[in-house]
C-alpha positions as CSV (number, residue, x, y, z in Angstrom):
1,X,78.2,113.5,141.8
2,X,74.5,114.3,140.5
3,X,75.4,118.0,142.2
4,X,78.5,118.5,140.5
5,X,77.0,120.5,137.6
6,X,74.0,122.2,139.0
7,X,76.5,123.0,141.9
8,X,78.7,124.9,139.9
9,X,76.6,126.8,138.1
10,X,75.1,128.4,140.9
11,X,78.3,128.8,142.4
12,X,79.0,131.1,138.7
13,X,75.6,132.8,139.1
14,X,76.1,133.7,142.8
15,X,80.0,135.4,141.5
16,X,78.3,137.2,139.1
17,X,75.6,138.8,141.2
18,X,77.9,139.5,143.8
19,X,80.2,140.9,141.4
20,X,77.8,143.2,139.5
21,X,78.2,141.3,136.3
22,X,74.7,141.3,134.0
23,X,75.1,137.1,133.9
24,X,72.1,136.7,131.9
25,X,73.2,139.0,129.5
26,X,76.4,137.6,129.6
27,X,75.2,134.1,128.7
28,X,72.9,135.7,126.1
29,X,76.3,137.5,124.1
30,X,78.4,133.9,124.7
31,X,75.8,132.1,123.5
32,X,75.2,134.2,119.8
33,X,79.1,134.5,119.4
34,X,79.0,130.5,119.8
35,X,76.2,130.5,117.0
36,X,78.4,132.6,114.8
37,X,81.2,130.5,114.9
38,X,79.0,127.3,114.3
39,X,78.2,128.9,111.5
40,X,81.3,129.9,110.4
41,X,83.1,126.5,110.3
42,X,79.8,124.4,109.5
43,X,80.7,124.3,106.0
44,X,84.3,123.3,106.4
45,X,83.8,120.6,109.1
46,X,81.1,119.1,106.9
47,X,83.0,119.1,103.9
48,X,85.8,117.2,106.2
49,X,82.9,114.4,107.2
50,X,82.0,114.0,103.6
51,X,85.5,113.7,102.7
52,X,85.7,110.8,105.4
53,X,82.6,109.2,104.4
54,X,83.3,108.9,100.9
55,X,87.2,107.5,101.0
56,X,85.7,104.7,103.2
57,X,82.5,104.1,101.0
58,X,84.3,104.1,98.1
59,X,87.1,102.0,99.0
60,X,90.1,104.4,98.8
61,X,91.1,103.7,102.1
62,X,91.5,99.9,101.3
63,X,93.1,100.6,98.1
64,X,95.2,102.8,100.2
65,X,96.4,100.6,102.7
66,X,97.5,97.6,100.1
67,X,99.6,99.9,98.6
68,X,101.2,100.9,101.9
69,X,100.9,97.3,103.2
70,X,104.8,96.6,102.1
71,X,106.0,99.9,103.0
72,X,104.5,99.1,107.0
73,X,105.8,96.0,107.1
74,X,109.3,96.9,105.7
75,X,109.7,99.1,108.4
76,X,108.1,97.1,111.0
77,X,104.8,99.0,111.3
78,X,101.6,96.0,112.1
79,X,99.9,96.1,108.9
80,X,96.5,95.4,110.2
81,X,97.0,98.8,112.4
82,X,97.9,100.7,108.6
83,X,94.0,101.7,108.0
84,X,93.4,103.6,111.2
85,X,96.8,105.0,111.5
86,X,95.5,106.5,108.0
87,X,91.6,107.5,109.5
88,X,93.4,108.7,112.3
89,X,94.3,112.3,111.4
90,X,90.8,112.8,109.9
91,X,88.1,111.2,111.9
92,X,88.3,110.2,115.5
93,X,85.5,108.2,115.6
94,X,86.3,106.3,112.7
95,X,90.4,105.4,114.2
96,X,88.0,104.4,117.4
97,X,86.1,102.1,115.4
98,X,89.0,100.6,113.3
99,X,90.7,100.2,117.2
100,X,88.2,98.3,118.5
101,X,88.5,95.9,114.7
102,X,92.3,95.9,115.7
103,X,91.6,94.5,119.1
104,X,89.1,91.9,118.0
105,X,90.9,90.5,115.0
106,X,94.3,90.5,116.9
107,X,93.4,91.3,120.0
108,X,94.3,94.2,122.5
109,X,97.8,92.7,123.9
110,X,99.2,91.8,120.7
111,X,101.7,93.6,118.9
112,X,99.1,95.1,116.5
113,X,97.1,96.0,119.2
114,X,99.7,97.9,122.1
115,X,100.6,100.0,118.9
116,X,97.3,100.5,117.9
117,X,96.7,101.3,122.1
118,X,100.1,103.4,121.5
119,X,99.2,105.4,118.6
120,X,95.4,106.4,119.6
121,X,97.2,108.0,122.6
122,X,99.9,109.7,121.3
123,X,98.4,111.3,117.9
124,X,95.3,113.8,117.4
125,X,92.6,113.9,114.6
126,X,94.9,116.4,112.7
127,X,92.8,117.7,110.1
128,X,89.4,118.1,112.4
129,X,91.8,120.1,114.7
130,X,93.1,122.3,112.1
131,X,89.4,123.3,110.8
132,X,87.8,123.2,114.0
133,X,90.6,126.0,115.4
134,X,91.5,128.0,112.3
135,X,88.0,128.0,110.8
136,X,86.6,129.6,114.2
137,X,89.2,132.2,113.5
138,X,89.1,132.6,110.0
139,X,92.8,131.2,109.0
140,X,92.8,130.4,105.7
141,X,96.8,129.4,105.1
142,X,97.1,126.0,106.7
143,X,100.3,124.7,105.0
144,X,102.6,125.2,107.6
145,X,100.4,124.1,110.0
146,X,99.3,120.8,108.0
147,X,102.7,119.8,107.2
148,X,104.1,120.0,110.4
149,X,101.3,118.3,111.8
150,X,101.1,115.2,109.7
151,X,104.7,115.3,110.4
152,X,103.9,114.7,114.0
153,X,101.3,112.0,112.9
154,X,104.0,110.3,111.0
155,X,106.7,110.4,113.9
156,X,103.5,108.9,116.1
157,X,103.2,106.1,113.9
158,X,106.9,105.3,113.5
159,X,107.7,105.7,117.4
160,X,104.1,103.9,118.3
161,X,105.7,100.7,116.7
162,X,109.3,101.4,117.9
163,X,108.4,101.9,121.6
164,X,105.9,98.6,121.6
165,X,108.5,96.9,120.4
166,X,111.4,98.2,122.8
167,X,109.6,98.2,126.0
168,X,106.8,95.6,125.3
């Protein structure tokens, strides 16, 4: 397993030799376009952390989820699952951490926690996606995009809760 990696890239090296291909000055060019687009969706993906930090800091996100408390449980969403079903779309660490809170407090075969399980799977960190992949390539219009993408999230949180409850 410790070969795996070293393995391979000699097995890339060796290609590109035999090939013809300049591979150092191939890794050289890869490597500056990388920097280049680090540098080009820095700004944005920092913005998106601060964003994250300060809804949580400030308490938005509790405030947040009280309001949308009924709303979850009228439609038969676990309430305790409502925060990271909200941090989900923005910060995958974040839903990971408020996960793991769901499993502890309720604990990981509860209802609260197979949809939690469910809805970790079946949704992506929506708005780090759209940055991450249109700020490398300089997309600036993102409505379409974001609205059919929370879409999905929403549809993610409704059928998390739906399928638990149907087939578990």
């Amino acid at each position: 397993m410790e070969l795996i990696m070293p393995a391979f890239a000699a097995v890339i090296i060796i290609f590109g030799l035999v090939k013809r291909v300049p591979v150092f000055d191939c890794f050289i060019e890869g490597a500056k376009e990388g920097f280049l687009t680090l540098y080009r969706i820095a700004p944005t993906i920092l913005g998106l952390v601060f964003a994250v930090g300060l809804l949580r800091s400030s308490g938005a996100i509790d405030v947040i989820c009280t309001a949308l408390s009924p709303v979850a449980d009228a439609v038969g969403f676990p309430v305790e699952v409502v925060p990271m079903a909200l941090l989900r779309p923005v910060s995958g660490g974040g839903s990971t951490a408020l996960l793991i809170s769901v499993f502890e407090d309720c604990g990981p075969d509860s209802f609260a926690g197979r949809v939690a399980s469910v809805l970790a799977g079946s949704s992506e960190t929506t708005f780090f996606a759209i940055t991450m992949y249109f700020g490398s390539v300089g997309v600036r219009r993102i409505r379409h995009t974001a609205i059919a993408a929370v879409a999905a999230d929403l549809t993610a949180m409704i059928m998390s809760a739906a399928l638990v409850r149907l087939f578990l």
